[in-house]
N, C-alpha and C positions, 0 to 999 in steps of 0.2 A: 765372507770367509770361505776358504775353496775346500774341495774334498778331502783334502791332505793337508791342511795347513797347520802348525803348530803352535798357533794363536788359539788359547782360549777364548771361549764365549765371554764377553763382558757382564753378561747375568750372570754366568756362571762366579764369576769372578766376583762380582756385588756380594753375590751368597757366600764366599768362601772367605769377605772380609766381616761382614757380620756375625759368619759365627764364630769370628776368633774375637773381634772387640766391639762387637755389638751387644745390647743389655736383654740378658736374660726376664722373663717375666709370664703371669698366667692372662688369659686373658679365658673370655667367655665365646662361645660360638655364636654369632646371632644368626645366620645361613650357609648349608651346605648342599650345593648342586651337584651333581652325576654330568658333565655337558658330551658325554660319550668320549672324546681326544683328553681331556684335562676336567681337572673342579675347579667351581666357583666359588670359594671360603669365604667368607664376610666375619670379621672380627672383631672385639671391640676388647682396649686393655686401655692402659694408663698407665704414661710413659712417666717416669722418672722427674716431678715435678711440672706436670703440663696436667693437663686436662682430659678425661677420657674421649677415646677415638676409637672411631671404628673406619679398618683396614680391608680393603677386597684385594683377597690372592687369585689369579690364575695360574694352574698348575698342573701339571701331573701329579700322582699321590701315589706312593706306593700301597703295597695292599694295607702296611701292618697300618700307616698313615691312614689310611680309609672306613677304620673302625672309629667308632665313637664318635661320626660329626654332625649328633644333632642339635637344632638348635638350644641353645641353654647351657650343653655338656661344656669342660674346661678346655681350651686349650695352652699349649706351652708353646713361646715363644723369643723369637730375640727380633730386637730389631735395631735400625742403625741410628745411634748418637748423633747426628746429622740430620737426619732425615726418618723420623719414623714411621713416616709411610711404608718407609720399605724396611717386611720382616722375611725373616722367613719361621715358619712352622715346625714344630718339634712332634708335635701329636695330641692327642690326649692323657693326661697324663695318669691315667685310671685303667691304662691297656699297656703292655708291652711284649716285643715279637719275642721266643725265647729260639733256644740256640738252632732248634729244627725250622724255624719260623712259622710256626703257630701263634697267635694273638694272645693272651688270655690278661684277663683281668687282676687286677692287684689294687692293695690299699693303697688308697692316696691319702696318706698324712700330712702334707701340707697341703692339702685341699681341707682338712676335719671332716674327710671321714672316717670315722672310728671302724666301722664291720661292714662287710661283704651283705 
């Protein structure tokens, strides 16, 4: 792809069809790495009548993305009907950036957590 070209990225594109018909879901964090350029997410959920899997993302993460990924903590995901190897990552769902982009914590009721 050249410097100019007006061809998307085909990852780009992967990601942009999953997250319009790909299957939302939580899964659980099992490893999160710092690799200094990208992280190394290690995931495990259970897709829509199959079997529980665990999924390794590399990635860039934005900041608000990079709160909450230890192992054990929740995370929110979709991934593709097809193929669920490949997700993409929504965050923790226990954090969210607000309109200044600050992080801050909130109730996660569909997790059961009742209190802060």
């Amino acid at each position: 792809m050249g410097l100019f070209s007006r061809r998307k990225d085909p990852d780009q594109l992967l990601a942009e069809a999953i997250v319009k018909r790909g299957v939302r879901v939580r899964g659980d964090i099992v490893s999160a790495v710092d690799e200094g350029d990208a992280w190394r997410v290690v995931v495990r959920f259970t897709p829509v009548g199959q079997d529980a899997r665990e999924v390794e993302v590399r990635r860039r993460l934005s900041p608000d993305l990079q709160v909450g990924l230890d192992a054990g903590e929740p995370m929110s995901l979709s991934y593709d009907r097809e193929n669920p190897d490949r997700v993409v990552l929504w965050g923790n769902p226990r954090y969210r950036a607000t309109e200044t982009g600050a992080v801050v914590r909130v109730v996660d009721f569909e997790g059961g957590e009742r209190s802060l």
